[in-house]
N, C-alpha and C positions, 0 to 999 in steps of 0.2 A: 480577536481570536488567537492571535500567535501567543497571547501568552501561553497559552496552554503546551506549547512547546518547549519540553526540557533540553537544555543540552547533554550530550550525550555526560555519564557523572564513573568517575571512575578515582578509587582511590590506592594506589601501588598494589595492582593487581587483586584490588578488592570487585566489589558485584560492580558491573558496568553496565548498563540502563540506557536505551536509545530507545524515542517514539517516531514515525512518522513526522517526514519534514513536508511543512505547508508549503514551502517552494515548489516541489513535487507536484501538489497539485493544483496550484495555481494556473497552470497549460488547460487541463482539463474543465477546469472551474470557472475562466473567466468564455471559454464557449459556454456553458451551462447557463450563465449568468446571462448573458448578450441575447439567446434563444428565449431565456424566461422573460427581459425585460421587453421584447419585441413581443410575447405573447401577450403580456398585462395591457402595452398602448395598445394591443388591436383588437382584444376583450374589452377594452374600456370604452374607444370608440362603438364597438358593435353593441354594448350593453347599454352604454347612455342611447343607443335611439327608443329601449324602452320607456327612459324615464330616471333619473336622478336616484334613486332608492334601488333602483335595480341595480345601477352604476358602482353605490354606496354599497349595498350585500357582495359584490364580485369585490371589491377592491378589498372587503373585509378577510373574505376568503383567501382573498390570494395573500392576503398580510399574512395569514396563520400559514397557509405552505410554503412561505419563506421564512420566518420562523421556524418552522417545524424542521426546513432542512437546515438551517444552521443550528439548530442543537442537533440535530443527525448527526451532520459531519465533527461539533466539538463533541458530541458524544464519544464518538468513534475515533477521533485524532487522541481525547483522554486515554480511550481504554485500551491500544493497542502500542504494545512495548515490546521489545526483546531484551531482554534479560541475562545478563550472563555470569552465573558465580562460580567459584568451584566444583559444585557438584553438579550442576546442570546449564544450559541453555533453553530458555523458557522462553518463546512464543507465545504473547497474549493475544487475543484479538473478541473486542468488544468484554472487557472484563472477565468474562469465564470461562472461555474457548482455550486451554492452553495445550501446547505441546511442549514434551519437556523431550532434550536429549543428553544425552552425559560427553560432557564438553572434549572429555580425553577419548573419546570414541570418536572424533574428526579427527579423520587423516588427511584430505583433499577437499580442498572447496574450487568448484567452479564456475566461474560467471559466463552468461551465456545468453539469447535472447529466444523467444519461441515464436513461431509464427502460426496461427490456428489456420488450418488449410482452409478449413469450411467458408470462412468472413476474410475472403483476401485483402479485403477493406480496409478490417482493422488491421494497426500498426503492431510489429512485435513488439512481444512483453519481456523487459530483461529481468531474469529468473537466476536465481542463487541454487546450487547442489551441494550439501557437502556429505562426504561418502567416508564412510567408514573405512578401516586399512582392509576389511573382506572384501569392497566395494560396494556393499549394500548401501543405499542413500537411506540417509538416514535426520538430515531437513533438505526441505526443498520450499522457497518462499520467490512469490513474486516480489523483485528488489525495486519495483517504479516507483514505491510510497514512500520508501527510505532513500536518505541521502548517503551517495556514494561514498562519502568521506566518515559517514558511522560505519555502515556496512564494513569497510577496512577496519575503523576499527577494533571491529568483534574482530576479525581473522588474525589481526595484531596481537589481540587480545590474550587468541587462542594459540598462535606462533605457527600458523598456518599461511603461507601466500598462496593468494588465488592465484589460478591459474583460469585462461582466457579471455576474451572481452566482451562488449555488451554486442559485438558486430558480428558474434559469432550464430548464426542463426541453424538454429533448427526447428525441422516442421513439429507439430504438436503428433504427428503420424508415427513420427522416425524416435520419440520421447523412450519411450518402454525398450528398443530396441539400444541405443546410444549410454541410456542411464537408467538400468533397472533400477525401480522401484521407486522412483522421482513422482511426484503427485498422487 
């Protein structure tokens, strides 16, 4: 699967190209994995006491949704890029989904992390802003998929330093107020 992983490609300030790095999610993935494997031994166990064919049809099954989810995630690790030429910064995600911004239009990028009040559960998410010289945000991207060290550098890129860091937490409540127009 890593091949699918370009390195970031940039040529003296020509278009600069960064995917999603699997490092990233390998944290999340190998809980996914450990959870799925513990469910398959104790579906197998519980389905062999029907009988051997029943045991045989569930392990079938469970072959195709692991399947299914690793062309999911190489699907999705392919089709999601950021892009950055002269005339725009382009946001893909899942091949069609793009957002484009006009690269001389960042004045300030800010790195920062959010915390959804609702699920104190979950862990915050470190999240990218970068704002126009009005201050209108104008991208805003969760940055846990991408590695820090492309993230820089697009900002490089752009001759922008960020400012903050990923400990900087704000509630997902306080977002609108802090950084209009961010999500």
């Amino acid at each position: 699967m890593a091949a699918t992983y370009d390195p970031p490609v940039s040529d003296d300030r020509g278009e600069l190209v960064i995917r999603p790095s699997w490092k990233v999610l390998a944290r999340w993935d190998l809980r996914l994995v450990a959870f799925a494997a513990l469910a398959l031994v104790a579906g197998s166990v519980r389905i062999y006491s029907y009988g051997a064919a029943w045991l045989l049809a569930f392990l079938g099954i469970a072959s195709l949704v692991w399947v299914g989810g690793a062309l999911y995630l190489v699907a999705y690790m392919a089709g999601t890029k950021i892009a950055v030429t002269a005339d725009a910064i382009l946001v893909t995600h899942w091949f069609w989904s793009t957002a484009s911004v006009d690269p001389r239009a960042v004045a300030r990028v800010v790195r920062c992390s959010v915390r959804n009040t609702l699920a104190r559960s979950q862990p915050q998410r470190p999240v990218v802003f970068a704002f126009a010289s009005s201050g209108r945000c104008v991208l805003s991207l969760y940055a846990e998929r991408w590695s820090q060290d492309d993230l820089d550098r697009i900002w490089h890129h752009l001759g922008v330093v960020p400012e903050g860091t990923w400990n900087d937490v704000v509630a997902d409540i306080n977002l609108k107020n802090r950084f209009p127009g961010a999500f």
